[in-house]
C-alpha positions as CSV (number, residue, x, y, z in Angstrom):
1,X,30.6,63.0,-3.4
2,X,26.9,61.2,-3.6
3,X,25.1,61.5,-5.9
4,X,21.4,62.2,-5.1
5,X,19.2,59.3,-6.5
6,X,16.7,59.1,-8.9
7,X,13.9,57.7,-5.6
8,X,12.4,59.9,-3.0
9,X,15.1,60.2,-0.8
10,X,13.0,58.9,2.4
11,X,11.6,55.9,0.5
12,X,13.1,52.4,1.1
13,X,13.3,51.6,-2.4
14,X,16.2,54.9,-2.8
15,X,18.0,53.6,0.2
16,X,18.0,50.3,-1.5
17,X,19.3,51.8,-4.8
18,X,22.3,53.7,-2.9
19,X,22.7,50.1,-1.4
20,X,23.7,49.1,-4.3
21,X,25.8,52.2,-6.2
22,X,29.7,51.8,-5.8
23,X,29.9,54.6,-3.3
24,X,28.6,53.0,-0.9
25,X,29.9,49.7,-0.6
26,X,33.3,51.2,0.9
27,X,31.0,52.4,3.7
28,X,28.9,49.8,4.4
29,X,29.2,48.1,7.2
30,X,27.2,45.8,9.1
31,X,24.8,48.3,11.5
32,X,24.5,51.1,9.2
33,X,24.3,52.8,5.8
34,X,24.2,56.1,4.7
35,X,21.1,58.2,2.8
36,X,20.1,61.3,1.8
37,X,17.7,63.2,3.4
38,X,17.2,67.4,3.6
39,X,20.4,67.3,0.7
40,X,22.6,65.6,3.5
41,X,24.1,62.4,4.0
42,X,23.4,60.6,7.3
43,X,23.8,57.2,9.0
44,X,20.7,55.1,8.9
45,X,20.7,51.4,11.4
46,X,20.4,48.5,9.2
47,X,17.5,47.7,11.1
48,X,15.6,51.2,10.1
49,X,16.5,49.8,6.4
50,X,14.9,46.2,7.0
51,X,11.8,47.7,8.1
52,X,11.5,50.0,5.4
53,X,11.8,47.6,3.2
54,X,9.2,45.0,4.5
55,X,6.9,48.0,4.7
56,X,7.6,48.4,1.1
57,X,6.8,44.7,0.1
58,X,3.8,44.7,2.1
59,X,2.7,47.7,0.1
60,X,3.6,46.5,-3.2
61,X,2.3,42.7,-2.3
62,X,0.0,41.2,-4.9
63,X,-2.9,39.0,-3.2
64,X,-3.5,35.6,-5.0
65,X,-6.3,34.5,-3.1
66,X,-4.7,33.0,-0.2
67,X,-2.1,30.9,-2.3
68,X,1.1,30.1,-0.8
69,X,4.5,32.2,-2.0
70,X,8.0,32.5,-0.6
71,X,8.8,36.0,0.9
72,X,11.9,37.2,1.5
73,X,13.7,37.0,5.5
74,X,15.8,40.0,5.6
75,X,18.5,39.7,8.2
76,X,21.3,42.6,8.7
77,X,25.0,41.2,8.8
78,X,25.5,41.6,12.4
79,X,22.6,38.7,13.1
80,X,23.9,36.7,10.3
81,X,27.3,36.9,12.0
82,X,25.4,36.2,15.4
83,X,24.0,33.3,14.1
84,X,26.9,31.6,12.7
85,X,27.2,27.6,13.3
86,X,23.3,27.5,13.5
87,X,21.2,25.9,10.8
88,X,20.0,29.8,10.4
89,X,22.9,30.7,9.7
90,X,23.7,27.9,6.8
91,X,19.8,28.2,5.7
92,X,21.1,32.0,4.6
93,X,22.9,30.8,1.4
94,X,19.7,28.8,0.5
95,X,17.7,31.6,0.3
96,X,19.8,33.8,-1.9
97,X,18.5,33.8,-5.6
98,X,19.9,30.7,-8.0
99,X,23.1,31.7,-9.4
100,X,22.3,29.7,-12.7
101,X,24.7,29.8,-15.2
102,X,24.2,32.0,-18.6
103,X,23.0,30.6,-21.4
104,X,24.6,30.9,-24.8
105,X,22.6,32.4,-27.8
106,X,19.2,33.6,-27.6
107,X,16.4,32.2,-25.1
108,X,14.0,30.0,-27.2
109,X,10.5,32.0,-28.3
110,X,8.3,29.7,-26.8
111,X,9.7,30.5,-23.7
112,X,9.6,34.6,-24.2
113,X,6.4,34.2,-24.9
114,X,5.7,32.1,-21.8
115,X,7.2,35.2,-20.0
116,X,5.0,37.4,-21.7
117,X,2.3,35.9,-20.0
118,X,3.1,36.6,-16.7
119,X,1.5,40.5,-16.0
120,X,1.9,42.4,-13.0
121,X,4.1,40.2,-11.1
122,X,5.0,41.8,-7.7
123,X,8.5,43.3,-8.0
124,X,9.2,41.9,-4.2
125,X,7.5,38.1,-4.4
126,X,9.7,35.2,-5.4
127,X,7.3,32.7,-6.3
128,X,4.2,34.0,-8.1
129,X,2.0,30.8,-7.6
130,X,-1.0,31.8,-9.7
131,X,-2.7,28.8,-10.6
132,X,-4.4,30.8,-13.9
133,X,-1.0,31.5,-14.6
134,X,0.7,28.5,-14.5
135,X,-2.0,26.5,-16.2
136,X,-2.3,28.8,-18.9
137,X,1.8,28.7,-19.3
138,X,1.6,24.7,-18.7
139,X,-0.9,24.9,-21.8
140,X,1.4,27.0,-23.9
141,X,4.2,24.8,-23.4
142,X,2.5,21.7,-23.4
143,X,4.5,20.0,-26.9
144,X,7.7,21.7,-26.5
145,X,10.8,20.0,-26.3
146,X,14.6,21.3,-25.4
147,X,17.7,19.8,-24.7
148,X,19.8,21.7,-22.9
149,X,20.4,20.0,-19.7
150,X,20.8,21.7,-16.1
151,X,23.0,20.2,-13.9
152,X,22.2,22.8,-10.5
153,X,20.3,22.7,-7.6
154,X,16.7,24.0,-8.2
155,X,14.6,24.1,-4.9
156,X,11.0,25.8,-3.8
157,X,8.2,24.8,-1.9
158,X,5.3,25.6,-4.5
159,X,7.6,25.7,-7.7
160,X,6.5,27.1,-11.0
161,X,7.6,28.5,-14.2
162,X,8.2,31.7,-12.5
163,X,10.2,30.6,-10.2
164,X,13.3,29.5,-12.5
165,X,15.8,31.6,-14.6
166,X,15.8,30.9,-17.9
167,X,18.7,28.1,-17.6
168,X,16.7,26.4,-15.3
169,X,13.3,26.5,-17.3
170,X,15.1,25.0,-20.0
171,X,16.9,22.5,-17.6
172,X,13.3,21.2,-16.7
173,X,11.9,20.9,-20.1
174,X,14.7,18.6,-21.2
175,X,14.1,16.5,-18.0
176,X,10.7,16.2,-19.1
177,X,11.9,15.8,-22.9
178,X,13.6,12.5,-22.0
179,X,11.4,11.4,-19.3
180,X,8.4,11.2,-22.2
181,X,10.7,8.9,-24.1
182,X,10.8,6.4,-21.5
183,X,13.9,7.7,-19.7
184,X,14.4,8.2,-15.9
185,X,17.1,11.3,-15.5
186,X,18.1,12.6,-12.1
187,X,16.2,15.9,-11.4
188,X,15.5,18.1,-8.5
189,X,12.7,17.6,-6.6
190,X,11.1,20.7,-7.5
191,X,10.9,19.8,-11.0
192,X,9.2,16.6,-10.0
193,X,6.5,18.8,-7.8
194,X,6.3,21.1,-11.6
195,X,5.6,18.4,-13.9
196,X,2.8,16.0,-11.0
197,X,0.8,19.6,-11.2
198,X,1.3,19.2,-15.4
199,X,-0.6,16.2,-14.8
200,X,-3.3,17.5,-12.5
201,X,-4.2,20.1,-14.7
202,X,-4.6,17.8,-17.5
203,X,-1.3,18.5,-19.4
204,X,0.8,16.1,-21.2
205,X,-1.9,13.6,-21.3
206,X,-5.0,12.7,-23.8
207,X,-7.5,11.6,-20.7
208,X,-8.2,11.6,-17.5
209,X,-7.2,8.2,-17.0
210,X,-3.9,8.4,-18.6
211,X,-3.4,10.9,-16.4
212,X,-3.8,9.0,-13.3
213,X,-1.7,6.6,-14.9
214,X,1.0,8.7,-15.1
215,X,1.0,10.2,-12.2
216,X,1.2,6.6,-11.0
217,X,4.4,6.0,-13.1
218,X,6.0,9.1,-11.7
219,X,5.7,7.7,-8.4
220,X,7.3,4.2,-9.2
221,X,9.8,5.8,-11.1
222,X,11.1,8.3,-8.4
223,X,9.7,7.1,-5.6
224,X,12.5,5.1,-4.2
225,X,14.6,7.6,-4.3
226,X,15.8,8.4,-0.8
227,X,14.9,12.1,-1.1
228,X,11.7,12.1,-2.7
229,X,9.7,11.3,0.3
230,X,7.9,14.4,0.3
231,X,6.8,12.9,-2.9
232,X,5.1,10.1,-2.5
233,X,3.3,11.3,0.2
234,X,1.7,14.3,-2.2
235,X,1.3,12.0,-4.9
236,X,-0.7,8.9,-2.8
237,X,-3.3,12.0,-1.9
238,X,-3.2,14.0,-5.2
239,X,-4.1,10.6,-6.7
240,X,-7.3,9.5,-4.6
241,X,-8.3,13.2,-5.2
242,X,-7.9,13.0,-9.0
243,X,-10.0,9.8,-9.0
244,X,-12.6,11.4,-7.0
245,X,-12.8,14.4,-8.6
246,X,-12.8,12.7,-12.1
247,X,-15.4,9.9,-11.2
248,X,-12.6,7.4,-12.8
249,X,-12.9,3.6,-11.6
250,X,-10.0,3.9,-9.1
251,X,-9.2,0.1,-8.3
252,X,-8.6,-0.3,-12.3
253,X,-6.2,1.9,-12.6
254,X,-4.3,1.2,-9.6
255,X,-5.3,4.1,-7.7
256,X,-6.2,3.7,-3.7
257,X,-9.6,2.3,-4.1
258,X,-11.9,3.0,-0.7
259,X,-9.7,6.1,0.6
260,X,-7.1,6.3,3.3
261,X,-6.2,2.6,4.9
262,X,-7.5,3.9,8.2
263,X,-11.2,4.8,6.5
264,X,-11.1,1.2,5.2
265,X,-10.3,-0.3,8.5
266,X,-13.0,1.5,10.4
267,X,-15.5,0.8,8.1
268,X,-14.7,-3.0,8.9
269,X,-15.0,-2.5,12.2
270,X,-18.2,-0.4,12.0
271,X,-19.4,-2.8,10.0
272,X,-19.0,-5.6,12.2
273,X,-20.2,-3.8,15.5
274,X,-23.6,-3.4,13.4
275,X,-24.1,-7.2,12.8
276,X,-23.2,-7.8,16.5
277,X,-26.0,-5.3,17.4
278,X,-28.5,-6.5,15.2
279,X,-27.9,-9.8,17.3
280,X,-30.0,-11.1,20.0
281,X,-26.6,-12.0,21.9
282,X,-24.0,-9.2,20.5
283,X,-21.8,-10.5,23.3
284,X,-20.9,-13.5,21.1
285,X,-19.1,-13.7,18.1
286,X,-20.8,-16.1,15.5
287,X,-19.0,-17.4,12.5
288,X,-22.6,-17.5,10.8
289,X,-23.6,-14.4,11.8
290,X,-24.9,-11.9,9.0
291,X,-22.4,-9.3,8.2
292,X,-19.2,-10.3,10.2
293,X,-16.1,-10.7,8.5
294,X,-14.0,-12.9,8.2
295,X,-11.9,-13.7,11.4
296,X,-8.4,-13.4,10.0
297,X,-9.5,-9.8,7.6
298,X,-10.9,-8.5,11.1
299,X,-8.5,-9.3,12.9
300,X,-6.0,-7.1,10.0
301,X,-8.6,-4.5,10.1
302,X,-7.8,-4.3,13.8
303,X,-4.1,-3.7,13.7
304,X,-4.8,-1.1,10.6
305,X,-7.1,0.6,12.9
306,X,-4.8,0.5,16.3
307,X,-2.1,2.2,17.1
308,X,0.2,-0.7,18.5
309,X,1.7,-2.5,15.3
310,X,0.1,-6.2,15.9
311,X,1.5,-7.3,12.5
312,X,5.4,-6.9,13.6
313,X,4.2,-9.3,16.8
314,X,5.4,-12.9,16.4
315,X,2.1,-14.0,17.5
316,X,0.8,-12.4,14.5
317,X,3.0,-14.8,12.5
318,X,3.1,-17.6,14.7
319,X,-0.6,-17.9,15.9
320,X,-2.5,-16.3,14.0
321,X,-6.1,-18.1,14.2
322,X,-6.0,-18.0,18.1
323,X,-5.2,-14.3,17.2
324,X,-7.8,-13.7,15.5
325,X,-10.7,-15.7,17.5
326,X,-9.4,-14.0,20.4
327,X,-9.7,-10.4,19.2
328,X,-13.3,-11.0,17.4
329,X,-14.3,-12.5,21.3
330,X,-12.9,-9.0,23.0
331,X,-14.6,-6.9,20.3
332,X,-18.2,-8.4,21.1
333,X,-17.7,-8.2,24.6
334,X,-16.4,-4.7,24.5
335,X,-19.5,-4.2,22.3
336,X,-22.1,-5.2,24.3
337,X,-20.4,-3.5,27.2
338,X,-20.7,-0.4,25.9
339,X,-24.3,-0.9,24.3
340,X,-25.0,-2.0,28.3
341,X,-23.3,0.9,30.1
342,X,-23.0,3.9,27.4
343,X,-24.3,5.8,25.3
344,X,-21.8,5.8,22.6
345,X,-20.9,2.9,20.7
346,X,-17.6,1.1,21.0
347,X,-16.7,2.1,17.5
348,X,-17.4,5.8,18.0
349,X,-15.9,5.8,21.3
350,X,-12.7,5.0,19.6
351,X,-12.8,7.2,16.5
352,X,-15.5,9.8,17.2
353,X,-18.8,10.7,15.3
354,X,-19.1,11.1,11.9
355,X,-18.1,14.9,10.2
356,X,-19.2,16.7,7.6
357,X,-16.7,19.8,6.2
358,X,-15.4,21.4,3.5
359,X,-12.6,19.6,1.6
360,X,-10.2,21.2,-1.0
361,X,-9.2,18.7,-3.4
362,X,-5.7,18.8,-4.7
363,X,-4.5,20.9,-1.3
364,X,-0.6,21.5,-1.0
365,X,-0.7,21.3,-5.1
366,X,-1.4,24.0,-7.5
367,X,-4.1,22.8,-9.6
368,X,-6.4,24.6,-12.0
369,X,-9.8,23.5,-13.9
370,X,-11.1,26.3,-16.6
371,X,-14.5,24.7,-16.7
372,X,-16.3,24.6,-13.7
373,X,-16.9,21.2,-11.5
374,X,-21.1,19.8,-12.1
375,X,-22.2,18.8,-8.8
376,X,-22.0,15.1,-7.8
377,X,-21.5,12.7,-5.1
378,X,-19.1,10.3,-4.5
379,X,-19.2,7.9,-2.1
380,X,-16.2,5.2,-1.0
381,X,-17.2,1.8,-0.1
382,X,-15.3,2.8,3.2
383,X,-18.4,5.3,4.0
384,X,-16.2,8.3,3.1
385,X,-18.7,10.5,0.8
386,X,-17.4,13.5,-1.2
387,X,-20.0,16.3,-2.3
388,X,-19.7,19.1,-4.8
389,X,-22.4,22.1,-4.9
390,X,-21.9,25.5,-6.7
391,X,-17.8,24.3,-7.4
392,X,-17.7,23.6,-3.4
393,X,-16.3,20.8,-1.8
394,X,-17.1,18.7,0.9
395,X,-16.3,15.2,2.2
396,X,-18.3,13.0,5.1
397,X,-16.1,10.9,7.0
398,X,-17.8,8.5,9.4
399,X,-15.0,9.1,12.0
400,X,-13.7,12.5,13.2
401,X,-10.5,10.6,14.5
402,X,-7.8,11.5,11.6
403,X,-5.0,9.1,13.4
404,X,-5.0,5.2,15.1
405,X,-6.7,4.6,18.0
406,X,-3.9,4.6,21.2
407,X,-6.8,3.4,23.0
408,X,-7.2,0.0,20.9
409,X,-3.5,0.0,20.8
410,X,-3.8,-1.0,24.6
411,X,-6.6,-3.6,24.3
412,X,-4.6,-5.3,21.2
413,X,-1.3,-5.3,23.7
414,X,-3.2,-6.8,25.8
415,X,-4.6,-9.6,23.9
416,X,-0.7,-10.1,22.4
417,X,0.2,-10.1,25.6
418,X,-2.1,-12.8,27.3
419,X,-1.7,-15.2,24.6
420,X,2.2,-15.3,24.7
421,X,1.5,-15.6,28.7
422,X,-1.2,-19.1,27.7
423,X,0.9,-19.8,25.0
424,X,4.2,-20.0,26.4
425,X,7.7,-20.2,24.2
426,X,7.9,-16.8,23.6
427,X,8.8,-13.3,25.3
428,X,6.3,-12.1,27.3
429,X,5.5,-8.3,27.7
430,X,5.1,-5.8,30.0
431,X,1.4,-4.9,30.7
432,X,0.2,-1.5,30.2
433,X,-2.1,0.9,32.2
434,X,-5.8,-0.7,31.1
435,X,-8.8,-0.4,33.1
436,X,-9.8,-3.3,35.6
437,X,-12.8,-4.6,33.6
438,X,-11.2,-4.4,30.0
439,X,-8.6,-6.4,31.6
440,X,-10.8,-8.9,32.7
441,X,-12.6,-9.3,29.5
442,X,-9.3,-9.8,27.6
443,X,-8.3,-12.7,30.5
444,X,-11.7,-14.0,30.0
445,X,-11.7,-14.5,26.4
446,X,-8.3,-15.6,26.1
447,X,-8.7,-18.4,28.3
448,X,-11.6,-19.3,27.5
449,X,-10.8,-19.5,23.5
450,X,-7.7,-21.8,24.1
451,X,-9.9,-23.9,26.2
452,X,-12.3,-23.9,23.3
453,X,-9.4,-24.9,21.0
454,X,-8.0,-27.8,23.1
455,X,-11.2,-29.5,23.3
456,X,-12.1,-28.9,19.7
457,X,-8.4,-30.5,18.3
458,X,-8.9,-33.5,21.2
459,X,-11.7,-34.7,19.7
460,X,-10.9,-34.8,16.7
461,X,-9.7,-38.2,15.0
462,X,-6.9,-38.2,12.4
463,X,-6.1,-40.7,9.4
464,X,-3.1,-40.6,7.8
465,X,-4.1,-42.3,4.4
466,X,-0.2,-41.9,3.7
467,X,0.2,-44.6,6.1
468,X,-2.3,-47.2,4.9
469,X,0.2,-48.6,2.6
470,X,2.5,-49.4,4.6
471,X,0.3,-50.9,6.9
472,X,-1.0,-53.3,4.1
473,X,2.3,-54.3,3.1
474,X,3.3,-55.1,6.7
475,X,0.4,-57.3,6.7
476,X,1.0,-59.0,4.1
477,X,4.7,-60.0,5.0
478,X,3.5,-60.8,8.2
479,X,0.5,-63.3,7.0
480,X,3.2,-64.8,5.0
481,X,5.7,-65.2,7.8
482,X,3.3,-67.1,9.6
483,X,1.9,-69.4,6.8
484,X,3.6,-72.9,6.5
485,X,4.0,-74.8,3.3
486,X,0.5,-76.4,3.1
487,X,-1.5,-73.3,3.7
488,X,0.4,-71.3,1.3
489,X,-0.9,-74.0,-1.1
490,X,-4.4,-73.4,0.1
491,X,-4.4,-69.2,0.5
492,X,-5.9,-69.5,-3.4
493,X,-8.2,-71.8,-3.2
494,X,-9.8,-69.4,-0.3
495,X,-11.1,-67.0,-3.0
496,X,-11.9,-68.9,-6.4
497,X,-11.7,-67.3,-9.5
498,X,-15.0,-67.0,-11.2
499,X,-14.9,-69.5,-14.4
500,X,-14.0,-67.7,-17.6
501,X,-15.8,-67.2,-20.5
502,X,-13.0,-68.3,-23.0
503,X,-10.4,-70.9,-22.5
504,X,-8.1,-70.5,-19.5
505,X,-5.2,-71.5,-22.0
506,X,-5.9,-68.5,-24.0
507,X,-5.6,-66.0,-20.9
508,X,-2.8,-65.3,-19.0
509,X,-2.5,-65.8,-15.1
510,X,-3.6,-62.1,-13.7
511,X,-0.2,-62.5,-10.8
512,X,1.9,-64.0,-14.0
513,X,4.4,-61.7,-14.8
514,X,5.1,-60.2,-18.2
515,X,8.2,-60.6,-18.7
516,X,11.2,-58.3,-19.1
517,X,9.5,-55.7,-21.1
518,X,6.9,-55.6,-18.0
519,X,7.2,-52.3,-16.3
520,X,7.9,-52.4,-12.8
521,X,7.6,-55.9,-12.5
522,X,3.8,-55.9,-12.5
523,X,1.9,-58.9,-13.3
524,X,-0.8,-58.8,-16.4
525,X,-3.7,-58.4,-13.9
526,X,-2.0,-55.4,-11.8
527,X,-1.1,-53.7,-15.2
528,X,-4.7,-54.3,-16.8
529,X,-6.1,-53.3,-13.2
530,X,-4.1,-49.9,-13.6
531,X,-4.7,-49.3,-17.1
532,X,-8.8,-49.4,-16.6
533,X,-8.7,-47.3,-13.6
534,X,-6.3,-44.7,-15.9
535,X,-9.1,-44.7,-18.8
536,X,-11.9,-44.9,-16.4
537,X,-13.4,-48.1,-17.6
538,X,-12.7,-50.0,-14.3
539,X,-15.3,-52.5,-13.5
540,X,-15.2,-54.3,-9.7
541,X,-17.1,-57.5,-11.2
542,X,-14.0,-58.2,-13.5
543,X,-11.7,-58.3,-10.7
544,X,-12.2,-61.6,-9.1
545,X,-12.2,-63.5,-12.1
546,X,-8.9,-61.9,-12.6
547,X,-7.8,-64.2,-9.8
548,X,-6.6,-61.2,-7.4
549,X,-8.3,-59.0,-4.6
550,X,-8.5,-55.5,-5.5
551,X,-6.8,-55.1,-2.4
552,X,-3.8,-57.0,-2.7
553,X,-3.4,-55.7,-6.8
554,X,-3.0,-51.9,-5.6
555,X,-0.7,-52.7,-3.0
556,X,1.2,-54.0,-5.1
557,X,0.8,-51.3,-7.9
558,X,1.5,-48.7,-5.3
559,X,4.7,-50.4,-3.7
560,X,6.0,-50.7,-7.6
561,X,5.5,-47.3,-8.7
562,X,6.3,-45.7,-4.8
563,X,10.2,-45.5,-6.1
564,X,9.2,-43.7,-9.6
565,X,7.1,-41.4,-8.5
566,X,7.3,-41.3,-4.7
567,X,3.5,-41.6,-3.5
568,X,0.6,-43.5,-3.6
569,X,-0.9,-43.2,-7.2
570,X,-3.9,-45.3,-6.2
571,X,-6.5,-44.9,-3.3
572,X,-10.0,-46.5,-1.9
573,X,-12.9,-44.1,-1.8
574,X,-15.7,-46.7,-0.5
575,X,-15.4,-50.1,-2.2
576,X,-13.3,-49.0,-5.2
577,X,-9.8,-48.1,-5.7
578,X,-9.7,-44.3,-7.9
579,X,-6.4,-43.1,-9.6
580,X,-5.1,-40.0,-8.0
581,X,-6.0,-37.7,-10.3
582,X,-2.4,-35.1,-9.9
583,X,-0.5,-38.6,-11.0
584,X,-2.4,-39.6,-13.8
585,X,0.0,-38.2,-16.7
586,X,2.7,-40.3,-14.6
587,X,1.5,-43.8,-15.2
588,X,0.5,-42.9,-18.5
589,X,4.5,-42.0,-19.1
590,X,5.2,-45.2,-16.7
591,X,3.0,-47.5,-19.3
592,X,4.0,-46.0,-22.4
């Protein structure tokens, strides 16, 4: 026979107990069990036990303040079996508690006394995400060390302390042992998620920077890892928060400086609609117009902003100045369209009007501060301000819109589009859905900048000073093709050298050559011509008495060393030949 329990017999927590008594399991099956009730045993639906037991929790829940926990799904064995193959069905064995293996020898005291601290826990929660609690065990245990490794599975959304058996808690704190010491150990996710809200509670590290620093490092570090996703996703928001909410100097210390990369890219865009306003002609883009970016940058700002991927197009990469001037001509167009025909502005047509709402910093994270937050404000370059009163948060955005614009998506297809049409060479794409006179306007501007373009590059006039060399030395061979005997006798006597000072006897002829020690084969002249011009002490008066034009001498220098060092070294600016300044330490090891 039964035994009666201990429990009120009616109470779920009895039926629960007999549950679990040997008696019963030989009964059990998966629609009923059996209770007492009156002093008799009688059949109770599995389902009448589920609900009992919910009631029960419900009764006995502790409220945290609105803080996430795991709850238990009850399911009886008939739906379990109902729901076999399904990812229900497999999710069941998750949910069952961590069969961690036993540890040998008594649990360290730091740890019982971590325990210790943990007071009225609900006896039907599984994750008791108290953020007191935790920070006040995270404190307790910030300098302890363990090595007792865990090699199981160790997964919940919201992990803490509480949430692992002793083999597991001591698992984690040798992870983090060897992860100090500059070590990168596998380790569940969830221990990752423990030790980034260590760091944002100011655990582990001597400042606030060196906490953003580290929770930089544990990014890098696990980051890559194909299953850490969730991770760096967390992490890139805890970290802008952290900054915020610590006033630290966020570009220094590699943190995301102006806020999310669609903030930035609106405030570029804002920015620019503002200088085109403040225009007399905002229809008109300006390259010296006060306040407009850069065409190239706006153009970026555009595809960080829009929803169709610009970068990935390979007129992006291919032509990416007619890219640019194209999309900064649509923009003031679409501008002064809508400053002509609306009442909203293009910019907030796009992303919406500016909001102001309360912000919880550190959300999805369990973070704790025991000294209240002063009030300050914090504004982003990118317009996004953040404001604390009275330990409340908020945060100004000048943009409701939280995602890309489709609707610039469309106008930015277009544009690709058109240009690949004008362009030619490469596929063309299929137009979307646009309205007639945004069409237009994109036709307009195309066409019209690519006109632009061709005249600008037809008249311009281009000298290739690579080729003037060649076209001296071509002269030359062809003057002396065409000389006879008697003039080649008379070409020096067409530019007489200057008397000299000193006996000719004493000076060597400037086109004599050296000898076999000259380098090159250069002639005394062409070797005194290109030493002055490497100490800067050339002088054009010298020249002519040298018997040589300046001319003819750096041709000559430059066809010697072309071999050696496989460009011109010397060049005319004016009058007067100038060394090349990148091939200066070459002629001096050519000299030497």
């Amino acid at each position: 026979m039964l035994s009666r329990p201990d429990a009120s017999p009616t109470s779920a927590l009895g039926i629960f107990r007999k549950m679990r008594t040997k008696h019963l399991f030989p009964c059990y099956t998966h629609e009923q069990m059996y209770s007492f009730q009156d002093g008799e045993v009688r059949t109770v639906r599995a389902e009448q036990v589920v609900e009992l037991i919910l009631d029960a929790a419900r009764g006995n829940r502790v409220l945290s303040g609105g803080v996430y926990r795991d709850e238990p799904v009850i399911r009886t064995g008939r739906q379990a079996f109902g729901a076999r193959g399904t990812a229900v069905f497999r999710s069941l064995g998750k949910n069952l508690p961590d069969l961690a293996p036993t540890i040998a020898g008594p649990v360290p005291e730091p740890i019982v006394q971590m325990r210790s601290l943990a007071r009225n826990r609900s006896r039907w929660a599984v994750s008791y995400a108290d953020p007191k609690l935790f920070y006040d065990q995270a404190r307790l245990m910030e300098r302890y060390t363990d090595d007792c490794p865990y090699e199981g599975a160790f997964m919940r959304y919201y992990p803490t302390y509480e949430d692992m058996s002793d083999a597991q808690l001591r698992g984690y704190f040798t992870w983090r042992t060897r992860y100090r010491a500059g070590e990168a150990p596998r380790a569940p996710l969830s221990f990752l998620f423990v030790h980034a809200y260590e760091l944002l509670c100011g655990v582990g590290v001597e400042d606030r920077e060196e906490g953003l620093r580290a929770l930089a490092l544990l990014r890098d570090t696990y980051g890559s890892d194909p299953g850490n996703g969730a991770l760096i996703g967390h992490l890139s928001i805890w970290m802008a928060d952290y900054a915020v909410y610590h006033g630290l100097d966020r570009a220094a210390l590699g943190c995301d400086a102006e806020g999310a990369p669609l903030d930035r890219a609106v405030a570029v865009l804002a920015g620019a609609e503002r200088a085109l306003l403040s225009t007399a002609e905002p229809a008109e883009w300006r390259c010296t117009g006060a306040g407009l970016p850069e065409r190239g940058d706006f153009a970026c700002a555009l595809a960080a902003a829009s929803r169709y991927r610009m970068e990935r197009s390979r007129v992006f990469s291919e032509h990416f100045d007619e890219l640019g001037e194209c999309c900064a001509a649509v923009f003031a167009r679409m501008v002064d369209h809508c400053k002509r025909r609306r009442k909203r502005g293009f910019v907030d047509g796009l992303f919406g009007d500016a909001v102001d709402a309360s912000y919880t910093p550190f959300r999805s994270a369990i973070f704790y501060d025991p000294v209240p937050h002063p009030d300050c404000v914090v504004e982003l370059m990118s317009g996004v301000r953040f404001r604390c009163r009275s330990g409340r948060w908020s945060r100004y955005r000048p943009h409701r819109l939280t995602e890309t614009s489709a609707e610039l998506g469309d106008i930015l297809h277009e544009i690709d589009r058109m240009l690949r049409v004008e362009l030619g060479g490469l596929p063309e794409l299929k137009a979307r859905a646009l309205p007639a006179y945004v069409r237009r306007i994109v036709e307009d501007e195309v066409t019209a900048c690519l006109d632009r373009r061709a005249a600008e590059e037809a008249a311009e006039v281009h000298i290739d000073r690579s080729a003037l060399l060649g076209i001296r030395v071509a002269a030359i061979h062809t003057r002396e093709a065409l000389l006879v005997d008697e003039e080649r006798e008379e070409v020096p006597d067409r530019f007489p050298a200057q008397a000299p000072k000193t006996a000719p006897a004493k000076e060597p002829h400037a086109d004599a050559p050296i000898g076999v020690g000259s380098p090159f084969g250069l002639s005394v002249g062409d070797v005194s011509l290109l030493r002055s011009l490497l100490e800067g002490t050339y002088d054009a008066a010298a020249l002519p008495g040298r018997g040589a034009m300046a001319s003819l001498a750096v041709d000559r220098i430059n066809e010697a060393l072309f071999e050696h060092i496989g460009d011109t070294v010397i060049e005319f600016e004016g009058e007067d030949p100038h060394l090349v300044e990148d091939y200066a330490d070459d002629v001096r090891k050519a000299l030497s």
